[in-house]
C-alpha positions as CSV (number, residue, x, y, z in Angstrom):
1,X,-235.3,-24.1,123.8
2,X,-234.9,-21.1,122.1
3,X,-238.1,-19.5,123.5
4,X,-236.5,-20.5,126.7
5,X,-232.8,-18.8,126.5
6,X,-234.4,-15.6,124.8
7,X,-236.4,-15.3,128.1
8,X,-233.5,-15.8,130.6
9,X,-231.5,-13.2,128.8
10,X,-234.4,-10.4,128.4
11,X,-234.6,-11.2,132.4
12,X,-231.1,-11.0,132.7
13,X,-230.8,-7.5,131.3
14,X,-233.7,-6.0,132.9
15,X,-231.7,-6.9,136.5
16,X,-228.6,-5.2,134.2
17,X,-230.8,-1.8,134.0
18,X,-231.9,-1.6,137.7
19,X,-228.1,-2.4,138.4
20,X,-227.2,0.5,136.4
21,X,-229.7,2.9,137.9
22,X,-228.1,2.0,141.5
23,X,-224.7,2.5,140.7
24,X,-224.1,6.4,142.0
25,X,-221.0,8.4,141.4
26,X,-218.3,7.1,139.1
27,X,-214.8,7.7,138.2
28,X,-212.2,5.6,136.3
29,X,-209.0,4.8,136.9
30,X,-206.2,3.1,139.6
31,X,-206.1,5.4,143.1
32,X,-202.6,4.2,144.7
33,X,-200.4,5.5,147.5
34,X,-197.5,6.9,146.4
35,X,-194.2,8.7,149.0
36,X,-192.2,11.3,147.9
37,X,-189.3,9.2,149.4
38,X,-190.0,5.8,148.7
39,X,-187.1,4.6,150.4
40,X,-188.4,5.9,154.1
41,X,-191.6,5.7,153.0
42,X,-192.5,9.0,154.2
43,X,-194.3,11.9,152.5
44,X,-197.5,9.8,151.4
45,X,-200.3,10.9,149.2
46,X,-203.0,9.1,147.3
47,X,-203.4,9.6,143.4
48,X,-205.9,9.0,140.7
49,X,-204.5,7.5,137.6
50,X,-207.0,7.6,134.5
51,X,-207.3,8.2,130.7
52,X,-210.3,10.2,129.5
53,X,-210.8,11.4,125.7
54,X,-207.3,9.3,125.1
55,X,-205.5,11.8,127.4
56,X,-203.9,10.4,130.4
57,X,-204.5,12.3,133.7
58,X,-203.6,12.0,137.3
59,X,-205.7,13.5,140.1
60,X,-204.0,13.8,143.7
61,X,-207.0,12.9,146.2
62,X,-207.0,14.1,150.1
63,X,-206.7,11.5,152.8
64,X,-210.4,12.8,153.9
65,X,-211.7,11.3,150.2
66,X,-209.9,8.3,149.9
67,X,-212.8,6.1,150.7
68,X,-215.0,8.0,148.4
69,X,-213.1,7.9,145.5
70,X,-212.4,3.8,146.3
71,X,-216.0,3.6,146.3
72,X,-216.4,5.7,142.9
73,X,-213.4,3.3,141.2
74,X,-215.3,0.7,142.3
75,X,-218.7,1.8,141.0
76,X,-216.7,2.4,137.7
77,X,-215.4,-0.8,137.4
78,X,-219.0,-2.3,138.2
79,X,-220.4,-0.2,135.1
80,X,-218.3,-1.4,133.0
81,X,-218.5,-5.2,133.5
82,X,-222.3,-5.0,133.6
83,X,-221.7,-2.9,130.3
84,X,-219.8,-5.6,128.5
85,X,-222.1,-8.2,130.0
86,X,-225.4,-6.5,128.4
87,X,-223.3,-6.4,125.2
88,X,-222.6,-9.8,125.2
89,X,-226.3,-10.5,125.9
90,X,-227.8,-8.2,123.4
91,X,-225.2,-10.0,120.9
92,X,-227.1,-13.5,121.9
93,X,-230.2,-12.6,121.8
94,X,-229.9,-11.4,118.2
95,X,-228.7,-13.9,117.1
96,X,-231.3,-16.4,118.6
97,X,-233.9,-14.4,117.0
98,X,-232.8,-14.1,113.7
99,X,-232.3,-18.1,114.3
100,X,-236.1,-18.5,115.1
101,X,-237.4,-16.1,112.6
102,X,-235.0,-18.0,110.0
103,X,-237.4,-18.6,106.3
104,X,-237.0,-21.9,105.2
């Protein structure tokens, strides 16, 4: 059984790695649309909300690369949950090895 699991999650990671090698361009953060009167809602632009080395930063993005930089949150946010997945798997897999290598 153990055999087993250690062989699903080995397989598992490898798909993590060729994930990680397709991902592309990155960026973190929350882009929103923001007005410079709310109220009429006229004036809009698009910003990039982030924190990087505990600093928080805002980037204002052009219309032209709003879809680029939606596609770089994105890619962020899909490093980061295949991150904490692999984590999570290494974590397992540890532990079921040191559980069949156990001395009586």
């Amino acid at each position: 059984m153990i055999i087993k699991r250690l062989a699903q999650i080995d397989k598992r990671i490898g798909k993590i790695k060729a994930e990680f090698a397709a991902i592309g361009e990155m960026r973190p953060g929350s882009l929103t649309r923001q007005y410079k009167d709310p109220d009429s809602g006229s004036g809009a632009y698009y910003q990039l909300s982030y924190t990087l080395d505990m600093k928080s930063r805002t980037d204002y993005i052009p219309r032209n690369w709003v879809s680029d930089v939606r596609r770089q949150v994105g890619n962020y946010k899909r490093f980061k949950s295949l991150s904490a997945e692999w984590v999570a798997l290494s974590i397992e897999r540890c532990r079921l090895t040191m559980k069949l290598t156990r001395r009586p």
